[in-house]
C-alpha positions as CSV (number, residue, x, y, z in Angstrom):
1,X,-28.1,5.9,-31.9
2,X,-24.3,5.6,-32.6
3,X,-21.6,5.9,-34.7
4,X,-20.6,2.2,-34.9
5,X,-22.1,0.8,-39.0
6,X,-21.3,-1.2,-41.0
7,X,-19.6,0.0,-44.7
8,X,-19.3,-3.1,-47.4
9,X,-19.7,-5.9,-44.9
10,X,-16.9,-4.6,-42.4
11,X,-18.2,-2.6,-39.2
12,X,-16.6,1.0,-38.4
13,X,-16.3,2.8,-35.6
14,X,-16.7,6.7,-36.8
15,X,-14.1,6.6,-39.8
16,X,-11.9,3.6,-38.7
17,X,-12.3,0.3,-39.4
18,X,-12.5,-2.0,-36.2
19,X,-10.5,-4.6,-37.3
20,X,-7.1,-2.2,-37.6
21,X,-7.5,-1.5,-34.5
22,X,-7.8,-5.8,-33.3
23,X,-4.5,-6.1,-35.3
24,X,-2.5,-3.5,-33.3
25,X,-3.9,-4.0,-29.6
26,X,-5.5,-7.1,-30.0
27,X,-8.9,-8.6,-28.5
28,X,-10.5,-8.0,-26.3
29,X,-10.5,-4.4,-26.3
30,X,-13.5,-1.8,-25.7
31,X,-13.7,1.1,-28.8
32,X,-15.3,4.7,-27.9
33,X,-16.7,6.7,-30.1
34,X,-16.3,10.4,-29.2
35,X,-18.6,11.7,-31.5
36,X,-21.5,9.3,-30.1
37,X,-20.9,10.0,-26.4
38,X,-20.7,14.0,-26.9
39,X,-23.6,13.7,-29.3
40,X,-25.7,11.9,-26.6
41,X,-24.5,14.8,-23.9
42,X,-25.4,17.5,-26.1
43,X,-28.7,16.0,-27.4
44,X,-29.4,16.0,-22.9
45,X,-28.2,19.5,-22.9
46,X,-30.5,20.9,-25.4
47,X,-33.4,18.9,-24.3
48,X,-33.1,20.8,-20.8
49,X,-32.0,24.2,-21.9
50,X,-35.9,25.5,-21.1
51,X,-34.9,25.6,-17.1
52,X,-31.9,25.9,-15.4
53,X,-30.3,22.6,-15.6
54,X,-26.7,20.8,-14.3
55,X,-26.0,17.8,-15.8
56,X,-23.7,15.4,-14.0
57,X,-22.3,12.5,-15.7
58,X,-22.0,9.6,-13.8
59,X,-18.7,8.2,-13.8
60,X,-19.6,4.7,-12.1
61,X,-21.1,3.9,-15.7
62,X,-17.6,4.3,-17.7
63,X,-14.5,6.3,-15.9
64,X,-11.5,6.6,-18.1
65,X,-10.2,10.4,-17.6
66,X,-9.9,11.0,-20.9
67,X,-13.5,10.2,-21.6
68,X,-14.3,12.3,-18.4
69,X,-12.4,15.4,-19.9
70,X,-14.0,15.4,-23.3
71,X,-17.7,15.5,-21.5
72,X,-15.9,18.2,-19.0
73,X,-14.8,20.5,-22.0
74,X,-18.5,19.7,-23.6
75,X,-19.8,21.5,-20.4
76,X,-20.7,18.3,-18.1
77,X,-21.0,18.2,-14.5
78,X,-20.4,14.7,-12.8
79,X,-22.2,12.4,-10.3
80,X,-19.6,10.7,-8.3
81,X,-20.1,8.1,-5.4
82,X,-16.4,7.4,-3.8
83,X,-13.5,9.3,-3.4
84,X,-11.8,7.3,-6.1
85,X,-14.1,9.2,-8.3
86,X,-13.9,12.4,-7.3
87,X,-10.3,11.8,-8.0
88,X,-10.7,10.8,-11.4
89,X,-13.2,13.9,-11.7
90,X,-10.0,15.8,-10.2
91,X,-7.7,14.8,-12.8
92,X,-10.0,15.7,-15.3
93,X,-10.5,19.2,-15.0
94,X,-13.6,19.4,-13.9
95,X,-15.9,21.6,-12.5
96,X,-15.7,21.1,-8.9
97,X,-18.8,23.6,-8.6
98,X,-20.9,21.1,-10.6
99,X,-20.5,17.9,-9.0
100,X,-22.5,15.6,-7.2
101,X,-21.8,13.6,-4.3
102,X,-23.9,10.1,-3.9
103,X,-23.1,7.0,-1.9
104,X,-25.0,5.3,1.0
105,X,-21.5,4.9,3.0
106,X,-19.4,8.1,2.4
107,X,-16.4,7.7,4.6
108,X,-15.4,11.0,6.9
109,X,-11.8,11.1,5.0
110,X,-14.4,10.9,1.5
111,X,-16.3,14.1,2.8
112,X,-13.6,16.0,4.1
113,X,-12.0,15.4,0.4
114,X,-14.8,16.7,-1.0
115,X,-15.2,19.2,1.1
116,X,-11.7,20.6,0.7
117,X,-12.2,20.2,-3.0
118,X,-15.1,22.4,-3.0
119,X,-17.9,20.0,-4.3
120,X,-21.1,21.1,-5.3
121,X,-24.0,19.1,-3.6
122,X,-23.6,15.6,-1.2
123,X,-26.7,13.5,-2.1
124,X,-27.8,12.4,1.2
125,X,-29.0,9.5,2.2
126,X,-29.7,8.6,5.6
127,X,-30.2,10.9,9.2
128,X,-27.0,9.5,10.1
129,X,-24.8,10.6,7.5
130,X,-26.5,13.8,8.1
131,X,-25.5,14.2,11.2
132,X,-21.9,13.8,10.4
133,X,-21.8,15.8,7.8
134,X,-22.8,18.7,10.0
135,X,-20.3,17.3,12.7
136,X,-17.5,17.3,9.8
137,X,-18.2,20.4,8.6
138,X,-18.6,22.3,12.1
139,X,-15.3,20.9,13.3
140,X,-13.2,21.7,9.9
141,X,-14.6,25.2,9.6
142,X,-16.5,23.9,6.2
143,X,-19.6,25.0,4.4
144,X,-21.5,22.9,1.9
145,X,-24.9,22.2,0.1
146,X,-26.8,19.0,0.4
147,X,-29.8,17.0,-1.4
148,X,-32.1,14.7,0.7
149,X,-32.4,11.4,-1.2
150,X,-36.3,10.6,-0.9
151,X,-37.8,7.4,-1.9
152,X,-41.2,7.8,-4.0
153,X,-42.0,4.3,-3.5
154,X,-42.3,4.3,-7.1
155,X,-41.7,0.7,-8.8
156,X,-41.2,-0.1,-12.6
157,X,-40.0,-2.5,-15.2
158,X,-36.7,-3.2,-14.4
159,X,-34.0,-5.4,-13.2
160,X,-34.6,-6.2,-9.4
161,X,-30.9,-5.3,-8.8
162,X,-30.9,-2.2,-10.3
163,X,-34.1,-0.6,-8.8
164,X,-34.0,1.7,-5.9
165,X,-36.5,4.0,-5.3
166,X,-38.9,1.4,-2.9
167,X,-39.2,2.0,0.2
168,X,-37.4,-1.5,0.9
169,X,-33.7,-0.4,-0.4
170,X,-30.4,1.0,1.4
171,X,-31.1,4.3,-0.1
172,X,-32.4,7.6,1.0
173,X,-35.2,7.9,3.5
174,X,-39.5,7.7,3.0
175,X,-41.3,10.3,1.8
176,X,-43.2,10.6,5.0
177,X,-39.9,10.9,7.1
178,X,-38.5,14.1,4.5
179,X,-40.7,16.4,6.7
180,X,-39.2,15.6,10.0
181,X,-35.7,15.5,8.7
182,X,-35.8,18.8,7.1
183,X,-37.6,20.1,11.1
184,X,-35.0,19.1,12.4
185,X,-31.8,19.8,10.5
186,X,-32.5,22.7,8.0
187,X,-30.9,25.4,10.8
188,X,-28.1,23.6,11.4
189,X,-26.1,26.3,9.9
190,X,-23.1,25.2,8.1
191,X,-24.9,22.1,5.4
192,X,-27.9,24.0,3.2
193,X,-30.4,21.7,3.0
194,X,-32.5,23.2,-0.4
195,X,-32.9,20.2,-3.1
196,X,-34.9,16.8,-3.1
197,X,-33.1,13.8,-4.6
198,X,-35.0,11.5,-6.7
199,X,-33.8,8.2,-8.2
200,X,-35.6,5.6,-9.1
201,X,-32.6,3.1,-10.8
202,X,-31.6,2.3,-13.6
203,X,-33.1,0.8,-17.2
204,X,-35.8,2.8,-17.7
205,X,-37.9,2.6,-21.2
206,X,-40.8,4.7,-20.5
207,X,-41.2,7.7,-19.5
208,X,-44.4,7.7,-17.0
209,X,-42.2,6.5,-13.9
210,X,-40.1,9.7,-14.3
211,X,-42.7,12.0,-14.4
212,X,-45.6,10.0,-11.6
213,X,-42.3,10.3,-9.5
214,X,-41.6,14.3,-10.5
215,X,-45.6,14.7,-9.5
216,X,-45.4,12.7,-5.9
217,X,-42.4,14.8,-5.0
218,X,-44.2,18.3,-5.8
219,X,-46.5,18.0,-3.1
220,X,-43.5,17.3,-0.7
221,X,-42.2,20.4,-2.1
222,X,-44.5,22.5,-1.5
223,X,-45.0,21.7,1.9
224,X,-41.7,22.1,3.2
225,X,-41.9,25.5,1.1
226,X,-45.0,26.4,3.7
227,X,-43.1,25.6,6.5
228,X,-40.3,28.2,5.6
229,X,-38.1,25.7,4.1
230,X,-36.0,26.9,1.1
231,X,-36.0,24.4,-2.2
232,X,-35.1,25.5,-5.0
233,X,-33.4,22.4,-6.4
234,X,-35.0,18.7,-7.5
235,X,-32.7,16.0,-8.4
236,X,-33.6,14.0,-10.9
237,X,-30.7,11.0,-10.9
238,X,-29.9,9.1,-13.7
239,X,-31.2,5.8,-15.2
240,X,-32.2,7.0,-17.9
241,X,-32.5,3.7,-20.8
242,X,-29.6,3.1,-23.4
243,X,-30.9,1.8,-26.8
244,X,-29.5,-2.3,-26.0
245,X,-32.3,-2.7,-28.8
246,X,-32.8,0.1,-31.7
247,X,-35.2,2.3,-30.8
248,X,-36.5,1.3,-27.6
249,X,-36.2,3.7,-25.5
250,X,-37.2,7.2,-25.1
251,X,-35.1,10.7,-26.6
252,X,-34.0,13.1,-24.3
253,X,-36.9,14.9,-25.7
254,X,-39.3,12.2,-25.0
255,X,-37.8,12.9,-20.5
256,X,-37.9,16.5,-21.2
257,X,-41.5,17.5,-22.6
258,X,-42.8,15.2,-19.5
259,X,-40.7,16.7,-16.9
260,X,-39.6,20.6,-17.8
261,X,-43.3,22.2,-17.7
262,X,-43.9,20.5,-14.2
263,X,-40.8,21.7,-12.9
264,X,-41.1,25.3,-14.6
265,X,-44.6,25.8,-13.1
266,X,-42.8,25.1,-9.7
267,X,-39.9,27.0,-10.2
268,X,-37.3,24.5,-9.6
269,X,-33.7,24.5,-11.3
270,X,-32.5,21.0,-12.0
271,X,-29.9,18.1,-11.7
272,X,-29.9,15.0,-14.1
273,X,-27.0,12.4,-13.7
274,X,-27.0,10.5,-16.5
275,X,-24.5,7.9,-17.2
276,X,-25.9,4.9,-19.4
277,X,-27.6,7.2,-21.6
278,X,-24.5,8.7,-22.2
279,X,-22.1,6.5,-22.5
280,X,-23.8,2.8,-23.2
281,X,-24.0,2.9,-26.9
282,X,-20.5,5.0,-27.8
283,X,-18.8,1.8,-27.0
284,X,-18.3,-1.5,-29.0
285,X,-16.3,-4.6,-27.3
286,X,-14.1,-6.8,-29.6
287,X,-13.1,-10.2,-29.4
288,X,-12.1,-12.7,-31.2
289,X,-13.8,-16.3,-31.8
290,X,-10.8,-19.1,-29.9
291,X,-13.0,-22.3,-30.8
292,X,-16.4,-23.0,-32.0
293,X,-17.5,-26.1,-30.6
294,X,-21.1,-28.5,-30.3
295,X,-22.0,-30.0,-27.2
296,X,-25.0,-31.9,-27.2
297,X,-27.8,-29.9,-29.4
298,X,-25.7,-26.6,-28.4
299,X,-23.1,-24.6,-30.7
300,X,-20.7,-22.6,-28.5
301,X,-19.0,-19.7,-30.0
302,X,-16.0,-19.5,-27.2
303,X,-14.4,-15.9,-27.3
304,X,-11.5,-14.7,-25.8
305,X,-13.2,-12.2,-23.5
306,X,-14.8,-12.8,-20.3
307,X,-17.0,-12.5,-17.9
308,X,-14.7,-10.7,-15.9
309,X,-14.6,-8.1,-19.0
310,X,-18.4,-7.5,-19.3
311,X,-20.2,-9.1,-16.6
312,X,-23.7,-7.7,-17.3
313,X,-25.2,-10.5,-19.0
314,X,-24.5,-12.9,-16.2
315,X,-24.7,-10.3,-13.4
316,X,-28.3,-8.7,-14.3
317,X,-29.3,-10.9,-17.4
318,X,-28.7,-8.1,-19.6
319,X,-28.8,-8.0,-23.4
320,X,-26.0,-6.7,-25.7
321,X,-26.4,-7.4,-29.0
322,X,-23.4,-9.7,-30.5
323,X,-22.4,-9.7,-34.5
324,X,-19.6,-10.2,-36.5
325,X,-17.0,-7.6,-37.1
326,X,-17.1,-8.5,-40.9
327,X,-20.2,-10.2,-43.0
328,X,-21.5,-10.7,-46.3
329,X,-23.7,-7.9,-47.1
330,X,-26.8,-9.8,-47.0
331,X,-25.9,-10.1,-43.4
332,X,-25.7,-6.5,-42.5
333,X,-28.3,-5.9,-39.8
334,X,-30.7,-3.2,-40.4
335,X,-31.5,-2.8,-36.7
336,X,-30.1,-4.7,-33.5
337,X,-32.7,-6.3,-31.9
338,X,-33.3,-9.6,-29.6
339,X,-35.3,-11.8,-32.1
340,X,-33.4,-10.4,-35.1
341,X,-33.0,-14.2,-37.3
342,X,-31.9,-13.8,-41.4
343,X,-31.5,-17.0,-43.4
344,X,-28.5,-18.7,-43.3
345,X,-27.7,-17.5,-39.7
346,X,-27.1,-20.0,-36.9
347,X,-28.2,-20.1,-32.8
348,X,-25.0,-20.5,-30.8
349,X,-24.4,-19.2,-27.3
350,X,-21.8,-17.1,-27.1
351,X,-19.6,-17.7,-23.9
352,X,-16.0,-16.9,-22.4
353,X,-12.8,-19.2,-21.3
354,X,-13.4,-18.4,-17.5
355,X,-13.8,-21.0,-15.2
356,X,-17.6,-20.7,-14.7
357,X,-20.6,-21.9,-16.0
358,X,-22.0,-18.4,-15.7
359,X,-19.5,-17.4,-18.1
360,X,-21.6,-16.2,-21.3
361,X,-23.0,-13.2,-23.1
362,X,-25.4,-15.0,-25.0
363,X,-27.6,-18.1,-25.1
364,X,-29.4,-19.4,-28.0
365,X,-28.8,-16.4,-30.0
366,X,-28.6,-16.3,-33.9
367,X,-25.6,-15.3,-35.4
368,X,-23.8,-15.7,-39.0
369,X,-21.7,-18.6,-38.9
370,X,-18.4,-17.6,-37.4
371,X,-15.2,-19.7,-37.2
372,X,-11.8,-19.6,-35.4
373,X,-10.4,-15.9,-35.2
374,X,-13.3,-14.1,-36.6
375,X,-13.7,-11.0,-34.4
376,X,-17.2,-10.3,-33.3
377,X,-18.8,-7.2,-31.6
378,X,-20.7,-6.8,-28.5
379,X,-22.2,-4.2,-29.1
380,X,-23.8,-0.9,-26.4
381,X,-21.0,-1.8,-23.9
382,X,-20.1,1.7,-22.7
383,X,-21.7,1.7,-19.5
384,X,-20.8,-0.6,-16.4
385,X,-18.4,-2.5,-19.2
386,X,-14.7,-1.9,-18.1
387,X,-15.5,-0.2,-15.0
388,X,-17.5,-3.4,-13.7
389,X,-14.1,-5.3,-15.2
390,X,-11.8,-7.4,-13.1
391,X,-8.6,-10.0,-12.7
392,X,-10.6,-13.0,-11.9
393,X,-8.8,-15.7,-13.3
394,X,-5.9,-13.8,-13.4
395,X,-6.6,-12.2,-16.4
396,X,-5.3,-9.0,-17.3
397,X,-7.8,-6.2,-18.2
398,X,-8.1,-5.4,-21.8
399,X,-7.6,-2.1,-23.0
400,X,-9.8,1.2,-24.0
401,X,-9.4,2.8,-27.3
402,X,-10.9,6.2,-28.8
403,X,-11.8,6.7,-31.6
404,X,-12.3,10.6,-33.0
405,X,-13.5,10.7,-36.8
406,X,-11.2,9.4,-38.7
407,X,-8.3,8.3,-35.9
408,X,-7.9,6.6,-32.7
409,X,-5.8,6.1,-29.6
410,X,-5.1,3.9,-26.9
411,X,-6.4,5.4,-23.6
412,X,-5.9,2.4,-21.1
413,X,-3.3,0.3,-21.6
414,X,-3.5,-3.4,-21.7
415,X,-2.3,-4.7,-18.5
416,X,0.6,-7.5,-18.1
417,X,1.0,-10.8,-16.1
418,X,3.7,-8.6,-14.4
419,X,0.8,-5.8,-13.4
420,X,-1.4,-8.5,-11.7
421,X,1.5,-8.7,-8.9
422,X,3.3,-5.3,-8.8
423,X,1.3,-4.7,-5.7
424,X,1.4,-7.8,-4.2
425,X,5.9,-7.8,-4.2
């Protein structure tokens, strides 16, 4: 699952104790674990090696360049969706030849970025932004690949803001429109139009979706094959569940045994783009208890990070389970779960100083008892953690720390009151 456990009460991340780390950067702060995010890539990898597979890490889930390049060296591809990104993707060495292009509203000085830098595939999602595309890449003398985004019209258990492959969503196009896109565009001679994109969001925990999905695009396939239509590629997206809870979602494995043989028997070479299942549970966020305080029949534990830190709980009711950083060894949880309750433990909601009653990553959650500057973890915070992070409140964003084995280093600084403004003088 990860590399974050607990040794004699106090919780480590690889071979460093979290609470060294608190002392010199202070709270809040978000800890990576290399070993868990390259294990997680590599465990993808594998899982895949049967067919010819790219995988494309999705750097909207967690950005820092110094995450990106350690996935880079480990042979990863990426998934970007702005030109910020394909920036950050720039800086860190990677494979231009191997990444993805996504984004309902891809600007024409975005495109001509990419196209400059030599990007892989653009993930397309509309006629329109086909069309310009093809204008762009006709008037600058360009040449590219491209994906059609198709929607499946496939619905499952998930968050309603994170699902989007209905046919009621901003992205890509029906299934029954692919035909007449392809007609009409597949000669246009400088954008090759030869994969299907596929992406049905994100927080999935079973693996039928993925492969009724795989199934209702074959057909598609196969006709625009009769037609005289070359595809050879199918885009699988990301979305792919993160273990929130232990053990809850499926292995690599688990997406892999459904999905190769169907796309073997059709001869299709494939892209995955990954980010939560990556990057969610090599990432701890500390902070530290401010004041514990009863209001009516409530406990708050008050915290000195924010929503504007980790705004999933409030944003898409998300879980993340929360537990000291140090506890009696009767306390040491054998698995992190939602209804996890030992004796002695107390239900608190867990909530931030900002200015917001929405403010909270937990309600009515049991805990040990905790008191003023214990440090607790949140734990599975690697994905859409610090990259979802902002100043609201004029709050400065905490830093990232990486930790590799037994040693660790700052990789985003913490920013200063003086930061908040250098842009505004």
């Amino acid at each position: 699952m990860d590399s974050f456990i607990y040794k004699d009460g106090k919780l480590f991340a690889e071979g460093v104790d979290v609470e060294t780390i608190a002392n010199e950067v202070g709270t809040p702060v978000y800890i990576y674990s290399k070993a868990t995010f390259l294990d997680h890539l590599k465990k993808i990898q594998t899982a895949y090696a049967d067919i010819d597979t790219t995988v494309c890490y999705s750097i909207k889930a967690c950005g820092n360049i110094n995450i990106l390049k350690e996935l880079a060296k480990a042979g990863s591809g990426f998934d970007i969706v702005s030109g910020g990104e394909l920036y950050r993707a720039q800086q860190a060495g990677a494979d231009m030849s191997k990444i993805v292009y996504a984004g309902v509203g891809k600007t024409d000085a975005e495109i001509l970025d990419a196209l400059n830098a030599g990007i892989g595939t653009f993930n397309i999602e509309s006629e329109p932004e086909l069309e310009n595309l093809i204008a762009l890449c006709k008037k600058h003398g360009k040449t590219t690949k491209a994906a059609l985004r198709v929607n499946p019209d496939i619905k499952y258990d998930s968050h309603r803001h994170i699902t989007t492959g209905v046919k009621e969503t901003k992205f890509g196009i029906d299934i029954e429109r692919a035909q007449k896109v392809f007609a009409k565009y597949n000669k246009n001679g400088v954008v090759e139009m030869s994969a299907i994109h596929v992406h049905l969001g994100s927080g999935g925990k079973t693996i039928e979706p993925y492969v009724n999905y795989v199934k209702k695009i074959l057909p598609l396939v196969d006709e625009l094959r009769s037609r005289g239509h070359t595809i050879d590629t199918l885009d699988l997206g990301g979305g792919y569940g993160a273990d929130y809870e232990s053990d809850t979602v499926p292995s690599a494995v688990d997406y892999a045994a459904g999905i190769v043989p169907l796309l073997k028997a059709a001869n299709l070479k494939l892209i995955l783009e990954p980010g939560k299942s990556i990057i969610a549970n090599a990432a701890i966020m500390l902070t530290e208890v401010v004041f514990k305080k009863t209001g009516g029949e409530k406990t708050f534990v008050i915290v000195d990070a924010g929503m504007n830190d980790l705004i999933r709980p409030c944003l898409y009711e998300a879980f993340h389970f929360i537990w000291p950083a140090q506890v009696n060894e009767k306390y040491v949880p054998a698995k992190r779960t939602k209804g996890l309750t030992m004796p002695g433990t107390e239900t608190v909601d867990v909530v931030g100083p900002i200015c917001e009653g929405t403010d909270y990553f937990a309600k009515d959650r049991a805990m040990p008892p905790v008191v003023r500057g214990d440090l607790i973890a949140v734990f599975t915070a690697g994905a859409y953690g610090y990259t979802m992070a902002s100043n609201y409140n004029a709050r400065p964003m905490c830093p990232e720390v990486l930790v590799d084995r037994n040693q660790y280093k700052v990789i985003r600084k913490r920013q200063t009151y003086e930061d908040l403004i250098e842009l505004e003088k």
